[in-house]
C-alpha positions in Angstrom: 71.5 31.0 52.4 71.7 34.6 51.1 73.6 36.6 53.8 71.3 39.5 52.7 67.6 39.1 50.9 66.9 41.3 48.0 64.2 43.7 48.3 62.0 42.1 45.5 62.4 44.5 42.6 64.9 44.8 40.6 65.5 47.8 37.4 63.8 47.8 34.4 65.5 46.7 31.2 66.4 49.3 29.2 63.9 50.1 26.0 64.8 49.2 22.9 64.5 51.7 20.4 66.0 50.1 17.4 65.2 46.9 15.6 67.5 44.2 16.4 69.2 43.1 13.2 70.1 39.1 12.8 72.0 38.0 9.8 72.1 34.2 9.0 74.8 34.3 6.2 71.9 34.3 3.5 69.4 36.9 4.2 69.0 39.4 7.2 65.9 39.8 9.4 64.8 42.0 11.8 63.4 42.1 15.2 61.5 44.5 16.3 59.5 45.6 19.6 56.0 46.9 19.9 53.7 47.8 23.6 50.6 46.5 21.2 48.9 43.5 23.1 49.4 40.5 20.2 47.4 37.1 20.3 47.9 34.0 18.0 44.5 33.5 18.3 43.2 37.4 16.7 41.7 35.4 13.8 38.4 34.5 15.9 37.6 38.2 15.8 35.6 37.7 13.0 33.7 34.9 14.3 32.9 36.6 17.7 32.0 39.5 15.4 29.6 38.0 13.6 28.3 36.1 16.5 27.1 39.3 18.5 25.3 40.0 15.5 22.9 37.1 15.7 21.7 38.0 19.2 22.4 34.5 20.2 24.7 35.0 23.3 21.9 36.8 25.3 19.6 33.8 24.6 22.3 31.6 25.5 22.2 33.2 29.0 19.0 32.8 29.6 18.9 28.6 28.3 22.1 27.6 30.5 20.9 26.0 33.6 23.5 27.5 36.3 22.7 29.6 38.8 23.9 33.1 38.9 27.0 33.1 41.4 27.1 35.6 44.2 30.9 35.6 45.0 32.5 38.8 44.8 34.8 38.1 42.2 32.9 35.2 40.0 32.4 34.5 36.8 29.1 34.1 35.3 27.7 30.9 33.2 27.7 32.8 30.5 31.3 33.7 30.8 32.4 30.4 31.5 30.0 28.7 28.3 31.9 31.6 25.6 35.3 30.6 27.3 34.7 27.0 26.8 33.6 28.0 23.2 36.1 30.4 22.8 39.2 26.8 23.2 37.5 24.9 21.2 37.5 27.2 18.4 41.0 27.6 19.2 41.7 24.2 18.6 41.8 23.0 22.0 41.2 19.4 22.9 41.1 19.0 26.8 39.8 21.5 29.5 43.7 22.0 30.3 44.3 23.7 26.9 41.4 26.1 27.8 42.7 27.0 30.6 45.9 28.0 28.9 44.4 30.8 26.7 43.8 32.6 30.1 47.3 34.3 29.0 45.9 35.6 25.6 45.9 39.1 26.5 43.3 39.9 23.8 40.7 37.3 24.0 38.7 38.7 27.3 38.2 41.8 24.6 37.3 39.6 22.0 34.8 37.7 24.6 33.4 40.9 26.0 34.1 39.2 29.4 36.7 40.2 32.3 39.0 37.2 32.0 38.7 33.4 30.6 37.8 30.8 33.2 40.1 28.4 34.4 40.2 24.4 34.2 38.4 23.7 37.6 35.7 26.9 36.4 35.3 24.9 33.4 35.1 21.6 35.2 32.4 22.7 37.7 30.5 24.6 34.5 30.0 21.6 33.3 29.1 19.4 36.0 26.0 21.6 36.2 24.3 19.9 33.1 23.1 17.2 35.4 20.7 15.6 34.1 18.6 14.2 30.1 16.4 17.1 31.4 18.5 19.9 31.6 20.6 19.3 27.9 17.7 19.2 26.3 16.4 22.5 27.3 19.7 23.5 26.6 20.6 22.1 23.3 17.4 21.7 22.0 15.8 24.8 20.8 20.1 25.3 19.8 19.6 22.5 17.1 16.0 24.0 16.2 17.8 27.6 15.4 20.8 25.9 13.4 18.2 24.8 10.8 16.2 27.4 10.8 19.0 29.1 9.5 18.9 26.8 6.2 16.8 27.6 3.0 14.1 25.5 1.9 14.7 22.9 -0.3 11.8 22.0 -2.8 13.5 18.2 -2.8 14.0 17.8 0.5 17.3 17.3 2.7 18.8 13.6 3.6 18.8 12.9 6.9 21.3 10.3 7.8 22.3 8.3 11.2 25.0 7.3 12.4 26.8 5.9 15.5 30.4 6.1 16.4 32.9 4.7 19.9 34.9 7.1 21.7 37.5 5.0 23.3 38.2 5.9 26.6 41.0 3.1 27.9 41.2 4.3 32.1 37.5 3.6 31.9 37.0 5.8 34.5 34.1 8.1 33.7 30.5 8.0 33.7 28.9 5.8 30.4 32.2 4.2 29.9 31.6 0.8 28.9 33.2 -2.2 27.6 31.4 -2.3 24.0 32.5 -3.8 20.3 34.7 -1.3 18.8 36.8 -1.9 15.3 40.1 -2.5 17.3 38.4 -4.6 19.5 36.4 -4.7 23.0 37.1 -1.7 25.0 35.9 1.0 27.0 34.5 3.6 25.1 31.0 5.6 24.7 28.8 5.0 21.7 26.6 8.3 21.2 24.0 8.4 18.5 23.8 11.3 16.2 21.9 12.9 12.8 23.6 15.0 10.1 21.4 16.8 7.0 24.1 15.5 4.2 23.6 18.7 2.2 24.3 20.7 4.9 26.9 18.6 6.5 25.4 19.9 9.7 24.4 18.1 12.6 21.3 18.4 13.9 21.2 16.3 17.2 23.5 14.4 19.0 22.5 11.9 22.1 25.4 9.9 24.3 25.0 6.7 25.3 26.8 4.0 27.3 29.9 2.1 25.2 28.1 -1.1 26.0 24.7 -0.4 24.0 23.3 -1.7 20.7 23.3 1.0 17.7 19.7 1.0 17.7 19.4 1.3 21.4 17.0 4.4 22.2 17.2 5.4 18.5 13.1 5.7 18.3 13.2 8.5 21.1 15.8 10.1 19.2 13.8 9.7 15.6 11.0 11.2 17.4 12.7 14.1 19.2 14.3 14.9 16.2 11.1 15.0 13.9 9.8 16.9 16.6 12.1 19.4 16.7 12.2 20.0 12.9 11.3 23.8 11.6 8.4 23.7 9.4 10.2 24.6 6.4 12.8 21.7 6.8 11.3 18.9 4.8 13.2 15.1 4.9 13.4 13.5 1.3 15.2 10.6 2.8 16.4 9.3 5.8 19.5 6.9 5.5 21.3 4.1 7.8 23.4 1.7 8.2 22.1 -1.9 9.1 23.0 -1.1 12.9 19.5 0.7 12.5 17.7 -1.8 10.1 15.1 -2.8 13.3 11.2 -3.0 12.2 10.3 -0.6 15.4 13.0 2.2 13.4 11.5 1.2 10.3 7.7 0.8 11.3 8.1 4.2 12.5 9.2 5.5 9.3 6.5 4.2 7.8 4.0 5.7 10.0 5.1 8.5 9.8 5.8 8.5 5.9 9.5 9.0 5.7 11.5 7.6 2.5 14.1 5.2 4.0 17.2 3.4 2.7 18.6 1.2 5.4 21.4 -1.2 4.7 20.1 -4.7 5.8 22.1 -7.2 8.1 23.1 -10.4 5.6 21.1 -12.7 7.4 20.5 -16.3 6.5 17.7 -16.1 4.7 19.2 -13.3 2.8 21.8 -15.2 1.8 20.1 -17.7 0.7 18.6 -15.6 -1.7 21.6 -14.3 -3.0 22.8 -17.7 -3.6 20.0 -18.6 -5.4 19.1 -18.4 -9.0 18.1 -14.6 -8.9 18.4 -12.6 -12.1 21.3 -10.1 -11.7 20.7 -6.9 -14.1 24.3 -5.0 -15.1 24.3 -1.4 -14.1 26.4 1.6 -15.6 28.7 0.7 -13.0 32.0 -1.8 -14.4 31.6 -5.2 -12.1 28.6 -3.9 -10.3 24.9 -5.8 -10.5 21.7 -5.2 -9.0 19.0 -7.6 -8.1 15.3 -6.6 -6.6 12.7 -8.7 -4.2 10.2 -8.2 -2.3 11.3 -9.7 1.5 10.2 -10.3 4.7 12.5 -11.1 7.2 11.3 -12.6 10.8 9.6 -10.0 12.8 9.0 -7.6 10.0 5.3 -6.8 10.1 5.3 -7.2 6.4 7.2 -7.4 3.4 9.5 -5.0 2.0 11.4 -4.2 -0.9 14.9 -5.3 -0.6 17.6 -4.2 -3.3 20.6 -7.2 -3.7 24.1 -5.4 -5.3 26.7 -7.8 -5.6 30.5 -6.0 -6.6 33.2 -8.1 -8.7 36.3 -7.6 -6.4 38.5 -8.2 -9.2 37.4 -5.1 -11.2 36.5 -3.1 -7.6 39.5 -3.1 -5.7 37.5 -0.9 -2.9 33.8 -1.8 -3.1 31.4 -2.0 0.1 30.1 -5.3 1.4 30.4 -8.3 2.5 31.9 -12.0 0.9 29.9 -14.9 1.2 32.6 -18.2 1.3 30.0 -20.5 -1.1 29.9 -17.5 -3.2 33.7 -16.2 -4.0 34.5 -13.3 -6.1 32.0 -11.3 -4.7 30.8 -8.6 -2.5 27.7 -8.5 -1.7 24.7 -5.8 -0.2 21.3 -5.5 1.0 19.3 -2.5 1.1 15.8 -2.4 3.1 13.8 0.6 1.0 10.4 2.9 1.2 11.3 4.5 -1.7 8.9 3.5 -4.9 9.2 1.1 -7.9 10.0 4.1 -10.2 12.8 4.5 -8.7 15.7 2.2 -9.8 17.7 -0.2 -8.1 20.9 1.1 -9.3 19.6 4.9 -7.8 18.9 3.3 -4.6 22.4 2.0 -4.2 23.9 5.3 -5.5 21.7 7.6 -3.3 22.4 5.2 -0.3 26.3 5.9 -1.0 25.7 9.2 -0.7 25.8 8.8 3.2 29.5 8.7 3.2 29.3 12.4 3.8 28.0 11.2 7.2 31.2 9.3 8.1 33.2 12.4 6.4 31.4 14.5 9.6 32.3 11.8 12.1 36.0 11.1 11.4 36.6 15.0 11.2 35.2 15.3 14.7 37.8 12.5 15.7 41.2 13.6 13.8 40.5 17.7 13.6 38.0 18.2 16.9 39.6 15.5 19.4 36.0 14.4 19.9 37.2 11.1 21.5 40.0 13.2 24.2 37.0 15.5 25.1 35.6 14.1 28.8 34.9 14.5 32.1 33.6 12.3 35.3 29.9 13.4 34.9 27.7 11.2 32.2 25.9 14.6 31.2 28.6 16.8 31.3 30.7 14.9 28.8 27.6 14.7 26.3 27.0 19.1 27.3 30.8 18.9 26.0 30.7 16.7 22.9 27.4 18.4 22.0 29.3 22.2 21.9 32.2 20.6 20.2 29.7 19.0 17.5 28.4 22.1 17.1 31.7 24.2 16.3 32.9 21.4 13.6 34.2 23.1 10.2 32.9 26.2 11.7 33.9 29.1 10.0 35.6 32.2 12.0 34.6 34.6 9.0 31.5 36.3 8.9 31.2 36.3 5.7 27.8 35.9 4.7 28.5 33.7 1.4 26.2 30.5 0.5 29.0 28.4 1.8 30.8 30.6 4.6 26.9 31.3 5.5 26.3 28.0 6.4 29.4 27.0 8.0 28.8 30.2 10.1 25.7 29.0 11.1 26.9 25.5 12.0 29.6 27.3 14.2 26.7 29.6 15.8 25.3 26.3 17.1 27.5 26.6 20.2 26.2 29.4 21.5 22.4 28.8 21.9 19.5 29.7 20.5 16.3 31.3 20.1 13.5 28.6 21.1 10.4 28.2 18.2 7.1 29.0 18.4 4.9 25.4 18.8 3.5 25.5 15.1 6.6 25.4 13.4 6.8 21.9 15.1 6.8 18.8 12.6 2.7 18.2 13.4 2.9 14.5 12.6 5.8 13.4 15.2 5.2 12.6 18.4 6.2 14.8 21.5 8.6 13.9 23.8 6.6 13.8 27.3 5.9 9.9 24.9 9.3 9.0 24.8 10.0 5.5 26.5 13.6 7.0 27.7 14.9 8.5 31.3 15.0 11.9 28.7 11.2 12.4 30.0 12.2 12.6 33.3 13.1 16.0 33.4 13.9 16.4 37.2 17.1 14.0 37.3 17.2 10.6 39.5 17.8 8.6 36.6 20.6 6.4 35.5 22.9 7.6 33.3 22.1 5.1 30.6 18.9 4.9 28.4 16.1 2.3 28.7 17.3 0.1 25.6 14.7 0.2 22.4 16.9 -2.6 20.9 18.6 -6.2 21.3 22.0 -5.7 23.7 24.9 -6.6 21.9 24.9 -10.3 24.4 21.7 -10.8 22.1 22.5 -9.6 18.8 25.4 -12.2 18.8 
């Protein structure tokens, strides 16, 4: 023990007034001293900039669902949603690294806000989206703003589907279920989401359970989606892969007149077509044919036109499909289409390919935005989470107000709210959602995290 205690202060280092001069043997460099508050994080000026422009962060107060705190030194939801906004921009990937830019001395400036929150601030935050209910009248009139943003397009935007697992091996959360993933059965969650291809933006994004079908609850989504379209957004196509190739998803296209190219599920019957004498045409595509029927496949309210492509593995070392063992040599397709005779086969396949921009938004949300490593205990508060981190992807901190930097801009506004529409820029022929068959119409809470299933489990799709 100290035979005397120190008094707690102790002098002040003595300024330095001249650079410090270090010389390696090759070149010299110089270290020098400034009272200037520095961040490595400055380069979001431009974003936050930009994004006071837009008027979106007073909306966004008045959409969160949180009550105002009356503490005498609190933070407000609105604090708390820009600091949460503010990491992942940042590049953060857990609520931890949020809490870390607490020591950027510059970012409460950038924020407009007296200080960033901390992990347990951002833990409670989001533990107040408790409910289907409450994200939606959150995130909802969000997605509307993002494409309203967008220009008209006389042909129409693609509107493409897709599903994706976010392993979560301690299985300890909310949702996490043991579902089919591609390394295997684990614990993961299995959200459902929609990206306009030319756009590469997403436009809705729903969590779901790791143990449910793709399809599963994929009508309510279809029809919130539709009915949260801007009137100027018009679909020339919706695209999906044969997790979605279901005649309630595809009767509902039809109803509601919506071009559709769905990759079909190689079924018996389907096979047995392929192995059949059917007349393969060439295409302009080396060791790639085409076939066309008209099918209908059990449970299909009537027939359909089905496109056959089969691929020559020996000439396409990395084509799509499947192989057939009595048929080798092959890969082999099947595409379930609306679209009409004049268009032909061979453009079917091609636009259909076209949805790899899809999987181009999904595996960037993995590798660059940590989608799967983003969680917490609450069901709703991981998909409040996932649906801000969605919403910053390949956003752009500039405000530059080029085509391009324009619309990444816009995609990155998307997590901060928006402005809700006015009822008649609704899509008029979609349904509205107090018709959905979901727990999402229940907007008071009490329901089970999982959605009511509009789709085979995965026990009955084996």
């Amino acid at each position: 023990m100290k035979p005397k205690q120190s008094s707690g202060t102790c002098p002040l280092p003595p300024p330095v007034e001249a650079p410090l001069q270090l010389n390696n043997g090759r070149e010299a460099i110089a270290v020098e001293f400034t009272d200037e508050r520095l961040s490595a994080h400055a380069g979001s000026a431009g974003f936050w900039s930009w994004l006071r422009g837009t008027g979106v962060i007073a909306e966004l107060e008045r959409l969160l669902p949180h009550p105002q705190p009356v503490s005498n030194n609190h933070l407000t939801p609105l604090t708390k949603a820009l600091g949460f906004i503010h990491g992942l921009l940042c590049g953060a990937e857990k609520l931890t690294q949020m809490a870390y830019l607490r020591h950027d001395p510059v970012a409460p400036e950038l924020l407009g806000v007296p200080r960033l929150p901390s992990q347990s601030s951002l833990s409670r935050f989001l533990q107040g989206f408790g409910g289907a209910g409450t994200n939606l009248r959150c995130f909802r009139p969000l997605w509307q703003w993002a494409m309203r943003q967008l220009p008209s397009r006389r042909e129409g935007y693609s509107l493409d589907l897709d599903s994706t697992r976010l392993l979560h091996e301690d299985g300890r959360q909310e949702g996490v279920r043991t579902g089919y993933t591609r390394v295997g059965v684990k614990p993961c969650l299995h959200p459902l989401l929609a990206v306009l291809e030319e756009a590469k933006l997403v436009v809705q994004f729903w969590l779901r359970p790791g143990n449910c079908a793709c399809a599963n609850n994929a009508v309510s989504f279809v029809l919130d989606l539709l009915g949260n379209l801007p009137a100027h957004i018009r679909l020339r196509v919706v695209r999906a892969d044969s997790g979605f190739c279901w005649e309630e998803l595809l009767a509902l296209w039809e109803r509601q007149a919506l071009p559709f190219i769905v990759s079909a599920r190689l079924t018996t019957r389907i096979q047995s077509l392929i192995r059949r004498d059917t007349v393969w045409m060439p295409t302009p595509v080396t060791g790639t044919e085409v076939a066309e029927v008209l099918h209908q496949e059990p449970g299909w309210r009537c027939p359909r036109r089905l496109i056959l492509v089969r691929h020559r593995v020996v000439e396409k070392g990395r084509a799509g499909g499947r192989k057939l063992i009595d048929v080798p040599g092959y890969l082999f397709q099947a595409l379930v289409t609306s679209l009409p005779e004049r268009v032909a086969p061979v453009d079917v396949w091609r636009d259909y390919n076209q949805r790899a921009g899809c999987e181009g938004v999904i595996k960037e949300l993995d590798q660059h935005y940590a989608l799967p490593k983003l969680i917490v205990r609450s069901f709703w508060g991981t998909e409040a989470a996932l649906c801000r981190r969605c919403s910053v992807t390949t956003s752009s901190c500039s405000s530059s107000t080029s085509s391009a930097g324009w619309r990444r801009s816009v995609w990155a506004a998307c997590a901060s709210g928006s402005s809700s529409p006015p009822a008649s820029s609704c899509n008029p022929k979609a349904a509205r959602p107090c018709a959905w068959p979901s727990p999402r119409a229940n907007a008071t809470g009490g329901e089970e995290f999982g959605r009511n299933s509009t789709a085979p489990s995965p026990t009955a799709m084996q």
